[in-house]
C-alpha positions in Angstrom: 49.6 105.9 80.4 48.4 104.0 83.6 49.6 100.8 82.3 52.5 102.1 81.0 53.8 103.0 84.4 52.2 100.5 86.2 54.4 97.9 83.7 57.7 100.1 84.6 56.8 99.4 88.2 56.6 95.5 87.8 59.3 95.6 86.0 61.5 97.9 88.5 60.3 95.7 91.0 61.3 92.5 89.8 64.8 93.7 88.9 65.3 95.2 91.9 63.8 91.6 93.5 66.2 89.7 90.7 69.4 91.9 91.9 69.2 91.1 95.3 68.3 87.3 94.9 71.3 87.2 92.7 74.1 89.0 95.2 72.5 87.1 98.2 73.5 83.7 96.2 76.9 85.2 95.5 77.8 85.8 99.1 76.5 82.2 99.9 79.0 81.0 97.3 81.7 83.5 97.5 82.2 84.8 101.2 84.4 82.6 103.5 83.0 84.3 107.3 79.5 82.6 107.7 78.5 85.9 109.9 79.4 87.9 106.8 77.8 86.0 104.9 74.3 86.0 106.9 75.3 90.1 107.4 75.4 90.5 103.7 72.3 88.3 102.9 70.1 90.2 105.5 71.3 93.7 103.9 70.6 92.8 100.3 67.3 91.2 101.2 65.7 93.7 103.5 67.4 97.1 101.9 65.8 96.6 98.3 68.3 98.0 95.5 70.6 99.8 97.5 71.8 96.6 99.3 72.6 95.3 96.7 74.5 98.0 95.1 76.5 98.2 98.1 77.4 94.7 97.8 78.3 95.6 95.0 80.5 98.2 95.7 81.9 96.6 98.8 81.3 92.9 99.4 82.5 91.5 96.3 86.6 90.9 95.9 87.2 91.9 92.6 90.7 92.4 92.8 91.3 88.8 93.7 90.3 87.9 90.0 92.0 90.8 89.0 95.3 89.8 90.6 94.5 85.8 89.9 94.0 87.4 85.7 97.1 89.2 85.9 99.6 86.3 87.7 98.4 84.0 84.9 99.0 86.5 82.4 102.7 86.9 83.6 102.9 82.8 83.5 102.9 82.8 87.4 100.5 80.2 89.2 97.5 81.6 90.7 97.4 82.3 95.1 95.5 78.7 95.2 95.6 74.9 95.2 97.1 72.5 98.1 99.6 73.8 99.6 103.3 72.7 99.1 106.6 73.5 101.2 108.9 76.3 99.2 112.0 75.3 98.0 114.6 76.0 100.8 116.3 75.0 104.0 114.1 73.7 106.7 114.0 75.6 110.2 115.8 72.5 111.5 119.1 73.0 109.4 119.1 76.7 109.7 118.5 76.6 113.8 119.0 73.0 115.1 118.8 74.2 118.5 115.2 75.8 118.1 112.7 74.9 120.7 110.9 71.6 119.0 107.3 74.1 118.7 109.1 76.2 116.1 110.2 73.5 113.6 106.4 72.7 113.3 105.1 76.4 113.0 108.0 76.7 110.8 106.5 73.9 108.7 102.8 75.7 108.6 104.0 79.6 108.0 106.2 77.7 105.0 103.2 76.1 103.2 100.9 79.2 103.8 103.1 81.7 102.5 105.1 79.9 100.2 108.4 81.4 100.6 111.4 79.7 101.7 113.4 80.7 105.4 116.2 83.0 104.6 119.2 82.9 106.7 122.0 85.0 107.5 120.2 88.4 107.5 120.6 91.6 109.8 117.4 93.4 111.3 117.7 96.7 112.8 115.3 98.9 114.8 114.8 102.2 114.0 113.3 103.9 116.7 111.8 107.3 115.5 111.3 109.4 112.6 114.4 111.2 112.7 116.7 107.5 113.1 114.4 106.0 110.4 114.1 108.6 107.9 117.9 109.3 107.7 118.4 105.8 107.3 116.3 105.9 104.5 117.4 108.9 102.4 121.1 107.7 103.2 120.1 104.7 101.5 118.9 106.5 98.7 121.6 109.2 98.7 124.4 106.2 98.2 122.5 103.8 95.4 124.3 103.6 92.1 121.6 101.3 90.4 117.5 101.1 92.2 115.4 102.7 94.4 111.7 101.0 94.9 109.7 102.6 97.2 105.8 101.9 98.5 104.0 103.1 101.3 100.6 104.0 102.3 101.0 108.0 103.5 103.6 109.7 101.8 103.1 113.5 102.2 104.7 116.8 100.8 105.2 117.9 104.1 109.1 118.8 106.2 109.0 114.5 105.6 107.7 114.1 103.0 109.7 116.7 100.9 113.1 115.4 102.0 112.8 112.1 100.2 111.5 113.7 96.9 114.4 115.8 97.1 116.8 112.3 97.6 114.7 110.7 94.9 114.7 113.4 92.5 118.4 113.2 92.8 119.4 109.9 92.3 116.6 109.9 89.2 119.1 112.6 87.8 122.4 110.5 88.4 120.8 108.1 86.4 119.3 105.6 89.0 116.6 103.5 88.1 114.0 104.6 90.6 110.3 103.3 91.1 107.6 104.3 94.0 104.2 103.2 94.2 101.7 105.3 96.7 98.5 104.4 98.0 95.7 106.4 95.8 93.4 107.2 99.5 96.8 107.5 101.9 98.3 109.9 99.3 95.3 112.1 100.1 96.7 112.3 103.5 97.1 115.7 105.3 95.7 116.7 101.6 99.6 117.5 100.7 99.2 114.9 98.1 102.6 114.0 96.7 102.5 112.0 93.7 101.8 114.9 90.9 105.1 116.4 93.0 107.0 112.9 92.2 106.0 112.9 88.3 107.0 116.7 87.8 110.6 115.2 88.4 110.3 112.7 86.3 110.2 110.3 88.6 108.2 106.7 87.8 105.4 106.6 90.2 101.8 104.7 90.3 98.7 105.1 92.1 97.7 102.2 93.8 94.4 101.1 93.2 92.5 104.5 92.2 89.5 104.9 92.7 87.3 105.9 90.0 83.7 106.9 89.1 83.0 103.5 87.6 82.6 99.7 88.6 86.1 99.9 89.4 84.9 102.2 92.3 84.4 98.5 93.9 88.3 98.6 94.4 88.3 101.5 96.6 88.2 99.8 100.0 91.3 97.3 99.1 94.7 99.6 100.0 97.6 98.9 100.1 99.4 99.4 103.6 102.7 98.0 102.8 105.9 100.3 103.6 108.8 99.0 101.7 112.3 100.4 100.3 115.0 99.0 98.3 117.8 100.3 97.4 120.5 98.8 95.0 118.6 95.1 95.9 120.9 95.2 99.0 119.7 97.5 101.5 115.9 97.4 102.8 113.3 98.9 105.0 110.1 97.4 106.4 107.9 98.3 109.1 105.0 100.0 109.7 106.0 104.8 109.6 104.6 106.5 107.4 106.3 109.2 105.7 104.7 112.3 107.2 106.1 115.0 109.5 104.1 113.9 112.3 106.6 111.5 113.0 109.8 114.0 113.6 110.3 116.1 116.9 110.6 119.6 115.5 111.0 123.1 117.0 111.5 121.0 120.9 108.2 119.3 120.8 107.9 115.7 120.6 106.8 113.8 117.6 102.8 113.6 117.8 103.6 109.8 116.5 106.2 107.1 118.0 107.1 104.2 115.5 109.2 101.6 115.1 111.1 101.1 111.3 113.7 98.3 110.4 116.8 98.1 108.3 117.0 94.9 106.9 120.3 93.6 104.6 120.9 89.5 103.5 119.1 87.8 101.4 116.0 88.2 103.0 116.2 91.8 100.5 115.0 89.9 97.6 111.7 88.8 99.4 110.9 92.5 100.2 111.5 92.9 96.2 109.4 90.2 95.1 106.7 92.1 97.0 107.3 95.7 95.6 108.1 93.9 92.0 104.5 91.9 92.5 102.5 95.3 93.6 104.4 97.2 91.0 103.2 95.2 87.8 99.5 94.7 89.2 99.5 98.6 89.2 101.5 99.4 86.0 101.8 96.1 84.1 105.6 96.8 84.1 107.8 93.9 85.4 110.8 94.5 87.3 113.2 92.1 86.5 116.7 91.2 86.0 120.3 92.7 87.5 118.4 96.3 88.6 116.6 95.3 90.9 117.9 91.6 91.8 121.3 90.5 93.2 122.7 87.3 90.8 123.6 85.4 92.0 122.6 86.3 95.6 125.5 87.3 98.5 125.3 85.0 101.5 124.7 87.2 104.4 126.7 87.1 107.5 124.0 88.1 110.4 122.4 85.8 112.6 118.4 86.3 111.9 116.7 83.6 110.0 113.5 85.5 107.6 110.6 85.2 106.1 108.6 87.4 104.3 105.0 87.5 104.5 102.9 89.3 101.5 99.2 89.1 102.8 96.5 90.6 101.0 92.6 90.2 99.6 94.2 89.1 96.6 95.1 85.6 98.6 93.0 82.4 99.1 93.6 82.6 103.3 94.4 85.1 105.2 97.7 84.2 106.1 99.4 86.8 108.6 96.1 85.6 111.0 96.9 82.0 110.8 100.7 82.8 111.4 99.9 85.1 114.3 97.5 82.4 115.6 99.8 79.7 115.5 102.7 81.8 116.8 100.9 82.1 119.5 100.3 78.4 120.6 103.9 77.8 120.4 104.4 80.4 123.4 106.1 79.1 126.5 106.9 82.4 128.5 106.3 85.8 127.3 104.2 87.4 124.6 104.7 91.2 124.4 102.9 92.8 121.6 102.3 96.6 120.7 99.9 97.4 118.0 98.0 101.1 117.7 94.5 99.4 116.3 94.2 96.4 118.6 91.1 94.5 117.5 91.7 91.2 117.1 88.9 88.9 115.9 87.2 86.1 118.1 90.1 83.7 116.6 92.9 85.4 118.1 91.1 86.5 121.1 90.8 82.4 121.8 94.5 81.7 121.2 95.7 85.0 122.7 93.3 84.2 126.0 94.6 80.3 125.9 98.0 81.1 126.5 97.5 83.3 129.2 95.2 80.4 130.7 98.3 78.1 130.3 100.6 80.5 132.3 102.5 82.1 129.3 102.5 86.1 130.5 100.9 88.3 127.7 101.7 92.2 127.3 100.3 94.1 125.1 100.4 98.1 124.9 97.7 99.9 123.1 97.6 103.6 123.0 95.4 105.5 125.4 94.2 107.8 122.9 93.7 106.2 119.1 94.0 108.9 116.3 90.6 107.4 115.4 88.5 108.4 118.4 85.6 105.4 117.8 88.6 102.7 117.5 88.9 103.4 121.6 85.7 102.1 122.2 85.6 99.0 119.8 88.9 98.3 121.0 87.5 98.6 124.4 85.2 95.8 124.3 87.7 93.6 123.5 89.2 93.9 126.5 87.1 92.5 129.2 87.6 89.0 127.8 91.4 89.3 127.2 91.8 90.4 130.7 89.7 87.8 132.4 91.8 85.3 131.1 94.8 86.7 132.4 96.4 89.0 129.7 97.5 92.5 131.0 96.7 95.6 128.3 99.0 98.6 129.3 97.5 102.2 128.0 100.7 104.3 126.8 100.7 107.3 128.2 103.0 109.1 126.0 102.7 110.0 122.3 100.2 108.2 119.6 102.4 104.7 119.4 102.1 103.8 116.0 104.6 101.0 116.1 103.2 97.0 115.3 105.7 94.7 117.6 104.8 90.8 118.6 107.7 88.8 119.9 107.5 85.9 122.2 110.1 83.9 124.5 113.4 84.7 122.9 112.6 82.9 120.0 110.4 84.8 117.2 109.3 88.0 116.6 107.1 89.9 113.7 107.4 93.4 112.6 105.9 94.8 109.8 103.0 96.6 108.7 100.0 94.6 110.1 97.5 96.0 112.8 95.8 93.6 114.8 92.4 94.3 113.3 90.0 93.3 110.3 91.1 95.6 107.9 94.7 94.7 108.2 94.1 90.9 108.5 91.2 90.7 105.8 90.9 94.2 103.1 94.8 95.6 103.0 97.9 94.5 101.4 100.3 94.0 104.1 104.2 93.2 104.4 105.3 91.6 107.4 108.4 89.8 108.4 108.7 86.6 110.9 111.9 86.5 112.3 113.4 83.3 114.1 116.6 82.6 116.6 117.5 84.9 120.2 119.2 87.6 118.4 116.0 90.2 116.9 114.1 88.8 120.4 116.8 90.1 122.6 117.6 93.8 120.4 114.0 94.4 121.0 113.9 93.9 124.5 115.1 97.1 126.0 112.5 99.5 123.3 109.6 96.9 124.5 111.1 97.6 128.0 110.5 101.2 127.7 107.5 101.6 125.5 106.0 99.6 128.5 107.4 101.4 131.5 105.0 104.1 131.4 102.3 102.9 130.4 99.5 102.4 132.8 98.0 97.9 132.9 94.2 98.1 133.5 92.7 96.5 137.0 90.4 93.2 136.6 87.8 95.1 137.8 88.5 98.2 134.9 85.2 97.5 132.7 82.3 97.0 135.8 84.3 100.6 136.3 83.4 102.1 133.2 80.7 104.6 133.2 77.1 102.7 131.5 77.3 105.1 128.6 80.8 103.8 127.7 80.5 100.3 127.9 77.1 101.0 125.7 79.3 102.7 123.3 81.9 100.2 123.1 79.4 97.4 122.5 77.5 99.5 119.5 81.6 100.0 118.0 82.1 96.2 118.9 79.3 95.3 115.8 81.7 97.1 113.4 84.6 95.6 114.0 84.9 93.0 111.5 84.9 95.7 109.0 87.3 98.5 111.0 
């Protein structure tokens, strides 16, 4: 009997030994961030078994094959290879009179994403629940033919209960409708609302569930894309939720401020592709043909010149980074940016610190209080470096600003869905927008304007301020932020 176990121990042993040689080799091979890499190593090798089951679990990107498998299935090339200018009119024809830096980043956001500049398009802000929300369910109210729909929180709530009411009804008058909710934001507020959505009949997917299997692996990728079509000619993109928290009701503010854009032109059909592309990963149905896509496509008569930018752990490069990077470097005079999770990575810390050293003036609001009381403090060390080299942080002092704004000079902004942090830039699908020429720059002048007049800029001298406790704290968050 003494052998017996004293064989099963061996053997335990060197399995356990085998497992964790084996998932230290795949995150030499596999893992593009050396310090993940070396992170990952050290955790698999020192933490016998369970290191290597949550490597498992959590450091190896399944869904990338999964999404590679399921492209190549649909006779669609794989997110790889060199990469190639799209098919399209260059920034050059579309805005001769750009400032010569654009043409260039123009040139690098075209190869990365792969998706060709789309002119002629109208981009509206929607400040607020109330503006955005009736925007939307007007949009649904008035479509004769689709309705797509994603988002990450979607809740059965005074919100929430609004739309399924508008979607239930154009289901019934016969409308092609499609929504697709995140499987962990749907738990949101825990007024779940896809059982709600399929009582009506409605077609509607979980995204990514999570399961008591290997495919519990999947449970960290979410998607945080907010997108709606309606009749392939009227869109919404952004970054609001659909939740109540976002309404004024009974005279008290809305606990949340946001920012949500109508977008019409051709740019539409980029916002489809998206949905369409998320849609059949998560139901193997494809969305094609007149329902849901304009043939041939209308010409659009506004004056903002798109691009839409799916990113997601699905891709080779994490693309919305380099583009924000880059952006960046082609600032002359004035970077504003508002973003409710603002921890960007040592990357754009460097470009966002060397245009401030070359004079360009950087803004950028981040809420006083975070809805996620340990983001303060790893946002907080951040800081310290951003404002030595001459950016200015503003604290809002009003509600929880959810809104995710960049636009610099009068020349380019993005709006979407993105966060400035690691789970935005490297784990979530995202949908953003780059927009080029004066006219989005100049619309979203006044709301930057405001959203910054109240807010309170922190003094050189704010961190040797803090109390020793805090700055500890924010250093211990700081580790964790390439995985926040």
């Amino acid at each position: 009997m003494d052998t017996v176990v004293s064989a099963s121990a061996y053997i335990f042993a060197l399995l356990v030994a085998i497992s964790a040689i084996l998932a230290a080799v795949h995150a030499i091979m596999t893992q593009d961030d050396v310090r993940a890499a070396i992170a990952w190593i050290g955790f698999v090798l020192f933490i016998p078994f369970f290191g290597a089951l949550f490597y498992l679990m959590f450091g190896v990107n399944r869904i990338r094959r999964r999404a590679r498998h399921t492209r190549i299935k649909q006779g669609l090339s794989a997110r790889r290879g060199l990469l190639s200018m799209p098919v399209g009119d260059p920034l050059e024809a579309l805005w001769p009179d750009a400032p010569d830096v654009w043409f260039g980043h123009a040139r690098l956001s075209g190869r990365v994403v792969k998706q060709p500049l789309s002119a002629g398009n109208n981009v509206t802000p929607l400040v607020g629940g109330r503006a955005a929300y009736d925007a939307m369910i007007d949009a649904i109210n008035n479509a004769k033919i689709s309705v797509a729909l994603t988002t990450y929180i979607f809740q059965a709530d005074q919100a929430g209960r609004r739309f399924v009411t508008a979607l239930r009804k154009a289901h019934e008058r016969g409308v092609e409708v499609r929504v697709l909710v995140d499987s962990v934001g749907n738990l949101y507020g825990l007024k779940p609302v896809y059982h709600l959505l399929k009582k009506h009949g409605i077609s509607v997917a979980s995204f990514n569930p999570p399961r008591l299997s290997w495919r519990m692996a999947f449970f960290n990728l979410r998607t945080h894309r907010k997108i709606l079509v309606a009749d392939h000619t009227i869109g919404f993109a952004g970054g609001m939720n659909i939740r109540a928290g976002h309404m004024a009701m009974n005279g008290m503010p809305a606990k949340i401020n946001d920012t949500h854009f109508k977008v019409t032109g051709p740019i539409v059909a980029q916002l489809m592709d998206a949905f369409a592309d998320d849609w059949q990963f998560s139901t193997g149905e494809d969305l094609t043909g007149a329902h849901w896509y304009e043939d041939p496509p209308t010409a659009g008569n506004g004056d903002v010149i798109a691009r839409a930018i799916a990113d997601g752990p699905d891709e080779t490069r994490h693309k919305t980074a380099l583009i924000l990077a880059n952006a960046l470097s082609c600032a002359k005079h004035h970077i504003w940016i508002i973003s409710p999770y603002f921890v960007p990575d040592k990357e754009l810390t460097a470009a966002l610190s060397r245009a401030a050293l070359r004079g360009v003036v950087v803004d950028i609001l981040v809420p006083r209080h975070s809805n996620l009381p340990f983001f303060n403090f790893a946002a907080e060390a951040h800081y310290p470096a951003l404002i030595n080299a001459g950016c200015r942080i503003h604290l809002g002092t009003k509600s929880f600003d959810h809104s995710k704004l960049m636009v610099i000079d009068d020349s380019w902004a993005m709006i979407g869905s993105a966060n400035w942090d690691a789970r935005s830039l490297r784990l979530n699908f995202e949908f953003n927008l780059e927009c080029f020429g004066p006219s989005l720059p100049k619309t979203l002048q006044p709301i930057l304007v405001e959203k910054f007049h109240d807010a309170r800029p922190l003094p050189l001298d704010w961190w040797r301020n803090q109390p020793l406790w805090r700055r500890i704290f924010a250093r211990i968050f700081w580790l964790t932020s390439p995985y926040l």
